[in-house]
C-alpha positions in Angstrom: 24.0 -87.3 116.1 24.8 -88.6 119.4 22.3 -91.1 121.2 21.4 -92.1 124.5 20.0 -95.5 123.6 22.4 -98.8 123.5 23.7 -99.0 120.3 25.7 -101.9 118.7 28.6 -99.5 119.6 28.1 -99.7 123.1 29.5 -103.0 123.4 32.7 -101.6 122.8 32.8 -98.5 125.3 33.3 -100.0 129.0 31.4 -97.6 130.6 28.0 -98.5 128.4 29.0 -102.1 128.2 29.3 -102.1 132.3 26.0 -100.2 132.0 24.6 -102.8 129.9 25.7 -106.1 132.5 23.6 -103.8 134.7 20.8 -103.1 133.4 20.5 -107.0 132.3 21.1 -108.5 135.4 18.8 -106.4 137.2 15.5 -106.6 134.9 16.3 -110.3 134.6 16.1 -110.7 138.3 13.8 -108.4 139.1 11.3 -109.6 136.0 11.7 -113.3 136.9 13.2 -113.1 140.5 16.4 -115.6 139.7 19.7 -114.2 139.7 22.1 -117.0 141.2 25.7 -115.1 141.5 27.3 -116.8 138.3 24.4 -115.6 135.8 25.9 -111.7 136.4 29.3 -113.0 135.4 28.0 -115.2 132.5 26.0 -111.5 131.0 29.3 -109.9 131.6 31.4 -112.5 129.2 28.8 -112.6 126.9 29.0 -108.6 126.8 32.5 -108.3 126.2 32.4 -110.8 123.6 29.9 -109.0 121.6 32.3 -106.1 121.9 35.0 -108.0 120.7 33.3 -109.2 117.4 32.0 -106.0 117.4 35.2 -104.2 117.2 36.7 -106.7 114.9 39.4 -108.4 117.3 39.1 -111.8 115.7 39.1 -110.7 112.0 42.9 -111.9 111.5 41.6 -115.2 112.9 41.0 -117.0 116.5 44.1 -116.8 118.7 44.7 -117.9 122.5 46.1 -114.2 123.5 43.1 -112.6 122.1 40.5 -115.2 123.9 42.4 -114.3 126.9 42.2 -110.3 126.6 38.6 -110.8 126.0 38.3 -113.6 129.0 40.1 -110.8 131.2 37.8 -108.0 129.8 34.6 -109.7 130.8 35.9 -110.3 134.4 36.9 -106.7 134.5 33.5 -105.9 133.4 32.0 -107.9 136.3 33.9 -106.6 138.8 33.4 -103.0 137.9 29.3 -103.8 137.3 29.5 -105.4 140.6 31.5 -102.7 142.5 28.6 -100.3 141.3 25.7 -102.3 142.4 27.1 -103.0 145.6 29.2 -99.3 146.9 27.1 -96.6 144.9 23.5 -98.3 145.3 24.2 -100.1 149.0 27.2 -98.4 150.2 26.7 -99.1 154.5 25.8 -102.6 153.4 29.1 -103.3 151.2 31.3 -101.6 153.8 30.0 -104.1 156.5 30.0 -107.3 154.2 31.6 -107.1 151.3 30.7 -111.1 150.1 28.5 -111.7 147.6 24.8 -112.0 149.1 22.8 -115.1 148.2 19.7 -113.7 148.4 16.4 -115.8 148.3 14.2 -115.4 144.9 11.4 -113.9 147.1 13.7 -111.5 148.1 15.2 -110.0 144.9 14.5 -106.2 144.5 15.3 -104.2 141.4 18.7 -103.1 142.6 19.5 -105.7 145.1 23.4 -107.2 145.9 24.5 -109.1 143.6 
């Protein structure tokens, strides 16, 4: 039976786990209006390490290559969760300025720039 809800599986599938980096950042900074640009990039690590474990990369043991691949998956996951906030969700905005925004905490939306 397929389901729409997260699963533990969705870790491992890029386009929930960039889904999930999301959906994190956004309720976290739109629940407690703080969202500094690193925290988006620190959900995205953590995400693609959970889908590592998760998919049993490090069952043969802890290697540098491995750490790597997931290190470089995270950032990919960033990048793409961070593309989609800012082209689908603000797209005259990101063609403008594309830097990151430092917006102030009273000034945090549900959806705002990253």
């Amino acid at each position: 039976m397929q389901s729409d809800w997260f699963t533990l599986g969705s870790f491992a599938v890029f386009a929930s786990a960039t889904s999930i980096v999301m959906v994190l950042v956004n309720v976290i900074r739109h629940v407690f209006g703080w969202g500094p640009r690193w925290f988006g990039l620190l959900v995205a690590l953590g995400v693609a390490v959970v889908g590592a474990v998760y998919t049993g990369i490090f069952e043969e043991g802890f290697d540098l290559p491995k750490a790597v691949i997931v290190l470089l998956n995270g950032f990919l996951l960033y990048a793409t969760a961070f593309g989609v906030q800012n082209v689908a969700i603000h797209p005259i905005a990101a063609m403008r300025d594309p830097t990151l925004l430092q917006a102030s905490p009273s000034r945090l939306r549900f959806g705002s720039r990253w």
